[in-house]
C-alpha positions, 0 to 999 in steps of 0.5 A, spaced: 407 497 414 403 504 413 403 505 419 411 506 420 412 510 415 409 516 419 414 513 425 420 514 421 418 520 417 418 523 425 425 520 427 429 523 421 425 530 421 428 529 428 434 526 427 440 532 426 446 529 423 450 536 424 449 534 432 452 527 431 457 528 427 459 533 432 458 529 438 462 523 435 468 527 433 468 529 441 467 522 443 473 520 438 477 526 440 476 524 448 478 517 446 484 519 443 486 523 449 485 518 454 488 513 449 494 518 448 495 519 455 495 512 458 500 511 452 505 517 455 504 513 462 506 507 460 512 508 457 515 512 462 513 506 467 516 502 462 522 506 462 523 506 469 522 498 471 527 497 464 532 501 467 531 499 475 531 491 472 538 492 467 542 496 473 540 493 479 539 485 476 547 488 475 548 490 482 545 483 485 550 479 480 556 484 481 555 484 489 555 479 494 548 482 496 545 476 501 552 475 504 555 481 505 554 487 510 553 495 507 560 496 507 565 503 507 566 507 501 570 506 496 569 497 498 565 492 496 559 489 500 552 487 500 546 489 503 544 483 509 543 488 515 538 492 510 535 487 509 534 484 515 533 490 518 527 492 513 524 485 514 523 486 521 521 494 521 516 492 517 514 485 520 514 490 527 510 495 524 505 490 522 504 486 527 502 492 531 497 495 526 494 490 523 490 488 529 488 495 532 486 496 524 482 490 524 479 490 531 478 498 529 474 497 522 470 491 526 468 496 531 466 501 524 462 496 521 458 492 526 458 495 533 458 503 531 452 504 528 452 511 526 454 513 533 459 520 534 464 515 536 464 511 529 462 518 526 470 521 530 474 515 528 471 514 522 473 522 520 480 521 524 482 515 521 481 519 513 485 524 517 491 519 518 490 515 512 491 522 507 495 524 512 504 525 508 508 519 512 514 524 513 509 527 518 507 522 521 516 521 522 516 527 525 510 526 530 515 519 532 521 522 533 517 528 538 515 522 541 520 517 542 527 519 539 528 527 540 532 527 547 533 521 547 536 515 541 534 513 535 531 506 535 528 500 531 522 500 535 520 508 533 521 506 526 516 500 527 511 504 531 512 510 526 510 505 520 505 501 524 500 508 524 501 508 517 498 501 517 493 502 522 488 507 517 489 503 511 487 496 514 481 499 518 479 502 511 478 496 508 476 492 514 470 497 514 468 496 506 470 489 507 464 487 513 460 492 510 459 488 503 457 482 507 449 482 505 445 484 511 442 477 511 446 472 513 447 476 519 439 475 519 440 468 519 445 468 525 441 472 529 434 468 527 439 461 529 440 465 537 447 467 535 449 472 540 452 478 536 459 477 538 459 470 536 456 472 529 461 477 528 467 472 529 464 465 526 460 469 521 462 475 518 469 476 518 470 469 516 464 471 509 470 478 509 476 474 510 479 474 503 478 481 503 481 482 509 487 479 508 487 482 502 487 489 506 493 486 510 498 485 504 495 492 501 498 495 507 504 491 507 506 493 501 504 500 503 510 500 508 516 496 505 519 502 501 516 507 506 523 512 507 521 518 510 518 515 517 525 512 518 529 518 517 526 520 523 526 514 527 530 507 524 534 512 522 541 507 519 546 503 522 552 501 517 553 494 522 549 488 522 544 488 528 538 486 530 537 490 536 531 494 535 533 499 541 538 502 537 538 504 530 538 499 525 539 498 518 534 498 512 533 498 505 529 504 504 534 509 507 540 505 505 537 507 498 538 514 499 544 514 502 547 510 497 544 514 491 546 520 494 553 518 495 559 519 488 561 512 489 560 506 484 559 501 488 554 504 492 550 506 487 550 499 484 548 496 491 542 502 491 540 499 484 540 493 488 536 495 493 531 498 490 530 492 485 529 489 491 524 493 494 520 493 487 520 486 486 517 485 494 512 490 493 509 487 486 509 480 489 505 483 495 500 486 490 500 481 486 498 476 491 493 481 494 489 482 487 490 474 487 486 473 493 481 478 492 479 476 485 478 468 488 474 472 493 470 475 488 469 469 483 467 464 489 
């Protein structure tokens, strides 16, 4: 019991309470901001989904939303073509990049090592995924629409090269956390590589990679810039994606922009739409990742 008083007698002579109050009042002070600020955060996020579910659940009452075409000014209808036309943009634009983003980020993960040509797509892939989408609508109306028509098939690749980065980003760190030794094991079995990859690897990453896919998914359900460029709108239903077609995202904005009633109630119903369609995308994204995580 002697022998601890001289340990303790050396912690208070070091101890220095002015030191640690101070320190304590910072740690406070900082909590208090960081607290403050997600505070702020959420009520304006609060605010925003309030006011979007209040007017657009009244447009989605008042008009005949899934029945009825975008009407004329001064007229009631819905939004069947907008939402047809988004759906297959986005599907479109999906089903274009998903797989050049997953054979990409395979290629990253499994077959570059640290090669220069995984160093250059790895590098060009984080310029286009920072890369601002109305940029990226540009490019595509150079490419596809300037001299000659607006089309769905342009909005479609536009929103395709806004998919392509983001699944390769996810697909690489998805494979990349795969331990090393089940690979070890295949190879040990005689696996030959490529049948290791596809029977083993990216069935181990296949929860992450489908949530990478929902992710950019969601990413282009409400992108508005590259289809001012190239989907452009269409007032009439039609599934032609050779010509401009209708779409949520660009009804939104011309309704919004617009002095009539009843546009602006169809413009609050489209963006509830969008919104809802967006949450349950993530949603779902985190469900099947946190079950891939937990397994």
């Amino acid at each position: 019991m002697n022998s601890a008083l001289p340990a303790q007698t050396g912690f208070n002579s070091r101890y220095d309470k002015r030191l640690y109050n101070k320190r304590r009042w910072a740690n406070k002070l900082g909590l208090g901001f960081a607290m403050s600020a997600m505070v702020f955060g959420l009520i304006w996020l609060f605010w925003i989904l309030v006011t979007l579910f209040v007017e657009g659940f009244q447009g989605m009452v008042q008009m005949p939303i899934f029945t009825a075409d975008t009407p004329p000014p001064m007229s009631e209808g819905g939004l069947r073509n907008a939402i047809v036309g988004s759906v297959m943009l986005a599907f479109s634009g999906l089903f274009i990049g998903a797989p050049i983003g997953l054979m990409t980020g395979i290629y990253l993960s499994e077959f570059a090592q640290g090669s220069l040509l995984g160093k250059v797509t790895r590098f060009l892939n984080d310029i286009l995924l920072s890369a601002p989408s109305i940029v990226i609508g540009l490019f595509i109306y150079a490419l596809m629409v300037k001299g000659q028509s607006f089309s769905g098939w342009a909005g479609a690749l536009a929103l395709a090269l806004i998919v392509v980065p983001v699944v390769v980003r996810t697909t690489e760190n998805m494979l990349n956390l795969v331990p090393n030794s089940i690979r070890e094991a295949a190879y040990a079995l005689g696996t030959p590589k490529w049948k290791m990859v596809t029977q083993v690897t990216i069935k181990a990453a296949r929860a992450g990679l489908t949530t990478g896919v929902l992710l950019a998914f969601a990413r282009i359900t409400g992108e508005t810039a590259p289809l001012l460029f190239t989907a452009l709108n269409n007032q009439y239903f039609s599934t032609d994606m050779g010509q401009p077609i209708a779409n949520l995202p660009n009804t939104i904005y011309q309704f919004a922009m617009s002095p009539y009633d009843s546009w602006h109630a169809l413009a609050w119903a489209a963006a509830l739409l969008i919104t809802a369609s967006v949450l349950v995308l993530n949603v779902l994204a985190r469900f099947i990742g946190g079950r891939s995580s937990s397994k």
